[in-house]
C-alpha positions in Angstrom: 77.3 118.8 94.2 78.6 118.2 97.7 81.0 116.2 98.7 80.4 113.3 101.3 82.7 113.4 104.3 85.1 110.2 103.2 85.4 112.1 99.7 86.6 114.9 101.2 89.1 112.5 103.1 90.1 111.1 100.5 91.2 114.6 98.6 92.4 115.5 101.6 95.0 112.5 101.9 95.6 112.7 97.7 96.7 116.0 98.0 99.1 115.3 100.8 100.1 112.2 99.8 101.2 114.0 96.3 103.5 116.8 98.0 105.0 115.1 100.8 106.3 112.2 98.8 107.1 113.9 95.6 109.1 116.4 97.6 110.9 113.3 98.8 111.3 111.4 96.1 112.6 114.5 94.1 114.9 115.7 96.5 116.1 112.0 96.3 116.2 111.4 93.0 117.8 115.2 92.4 121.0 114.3 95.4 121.7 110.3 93.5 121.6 112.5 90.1 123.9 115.0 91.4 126.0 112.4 93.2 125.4 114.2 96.6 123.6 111.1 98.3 124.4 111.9 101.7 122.8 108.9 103.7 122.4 110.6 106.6 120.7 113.5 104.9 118.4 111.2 102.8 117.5 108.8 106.3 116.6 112.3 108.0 114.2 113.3 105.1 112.1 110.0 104.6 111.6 110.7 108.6 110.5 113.9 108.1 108.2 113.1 105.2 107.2 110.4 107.2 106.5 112.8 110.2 105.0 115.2 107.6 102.7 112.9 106.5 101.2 111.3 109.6 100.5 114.7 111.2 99.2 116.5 108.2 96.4 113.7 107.5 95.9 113.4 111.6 95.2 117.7 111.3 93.4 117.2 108.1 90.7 114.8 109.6 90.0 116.6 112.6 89.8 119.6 110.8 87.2 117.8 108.3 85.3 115.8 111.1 84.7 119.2 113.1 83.7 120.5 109.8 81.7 118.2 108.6 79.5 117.5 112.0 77.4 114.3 112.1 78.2 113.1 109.1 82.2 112.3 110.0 80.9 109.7 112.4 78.4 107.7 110.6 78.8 104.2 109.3 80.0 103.8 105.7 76.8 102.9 103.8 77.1 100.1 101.1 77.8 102.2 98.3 81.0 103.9 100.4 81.7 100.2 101.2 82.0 99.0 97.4 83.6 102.7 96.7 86.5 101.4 98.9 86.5 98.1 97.7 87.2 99.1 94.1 89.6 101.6 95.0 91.8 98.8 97.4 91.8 96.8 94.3 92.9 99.1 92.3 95.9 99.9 94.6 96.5 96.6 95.1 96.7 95.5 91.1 99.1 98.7 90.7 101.4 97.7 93.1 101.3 93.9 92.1 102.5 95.4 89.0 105.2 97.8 89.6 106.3 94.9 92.5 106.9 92.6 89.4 108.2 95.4 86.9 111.3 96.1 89.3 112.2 91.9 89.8 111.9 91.9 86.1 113.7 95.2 85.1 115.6 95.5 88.4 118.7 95.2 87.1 118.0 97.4 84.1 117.1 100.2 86.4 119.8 99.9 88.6 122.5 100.4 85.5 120.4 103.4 84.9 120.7 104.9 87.9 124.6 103.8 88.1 125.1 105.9 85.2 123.2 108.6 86.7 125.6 109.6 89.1 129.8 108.5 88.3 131.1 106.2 91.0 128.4 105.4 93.4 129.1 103.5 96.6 128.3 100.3 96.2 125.7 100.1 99.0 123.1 102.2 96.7 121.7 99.3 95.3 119.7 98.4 97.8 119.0 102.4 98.5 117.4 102.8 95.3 115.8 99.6 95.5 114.3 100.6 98.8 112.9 103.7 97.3 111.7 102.0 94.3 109.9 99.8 96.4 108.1 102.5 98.3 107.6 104.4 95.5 105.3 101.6 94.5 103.4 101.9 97.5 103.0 106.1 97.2 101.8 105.0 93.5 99.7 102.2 94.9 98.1 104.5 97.5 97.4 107.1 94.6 95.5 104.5 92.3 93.1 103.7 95.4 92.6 107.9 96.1 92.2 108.1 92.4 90.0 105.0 92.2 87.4 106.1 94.5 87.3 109.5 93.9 86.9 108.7 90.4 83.6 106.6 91.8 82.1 109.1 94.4 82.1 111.9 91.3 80.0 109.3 88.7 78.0 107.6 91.2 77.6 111.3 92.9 
């Protein structure tokens, strides 16, 4: 079966999406663990992933829209349209959740991580929060990917 243009897109950015941030989140998680948080360090790699990301789904589309001819500039037909919609909703549901999950278990988590790594500075609670927080947005832009892929491959 071949794939419409936005499908590809969408692998495209799931893929992407999936390396980039889980090299950052486990070179993160692996320097709090390790107790070698060097803020500085950690500051210059969300800039680079956020670097790495913007320019790798910028090369990605062009390289899919010259690929892909005609079809990389049409409108979205209805059944795209309600592809997307699902998929937004889905995202938006997971990160709802996971939003609500850390006020609830905030604390929790944060004792976790304390004892993850002896004598943290006392600013890493709103570090880890921080990257909690945007972990819940990589997870909520998964669900939508996931979402609508899931869709384009039934509805084919």
């Amino acid at each position: 079966m071949r794939m419409a243009f936005r499908e590809k897109m969408l692998w495209a950015s799931l893929a992407s999406t999936l390396v980039i941030w889980g090299w950052y989140f486990a070179g993160f998680a692996g320097a709090v663990r390790a107790s070698r948080y060097d803020q500085a360090a950690e500051t210059g790699n969300f800039i680079t992933a956020i670097f790495l990301i913007v320019v790798v789904q910028i090369v990605m589309a062009i390289v899919l829209a010259l690929t892909s001819g005609r079809e990389a500039n049409a409108p979205a037909d209805d059944r795209e349209k309600q592809i997307a919609l699902l998929g937004y909703r889905s995202a938006y549901i997971a990160l709802m959740l996971i939003v609500v999950m850390l006020m609830i278990t905030g604390p929790i988590l944060l004792r976790i991580a304390y004892d993850w790594s002896p004598a943290p500075p006392p600013a890493m609670a709103p570090v880890l929060m921080g990257n909690a927080l945007l972990a819940a947005l990589v997870v909520a832009e998964v669900a939508n990917a996931v979402t609508q892929l899931i869709r384009f491959r039934r509805e084919g």
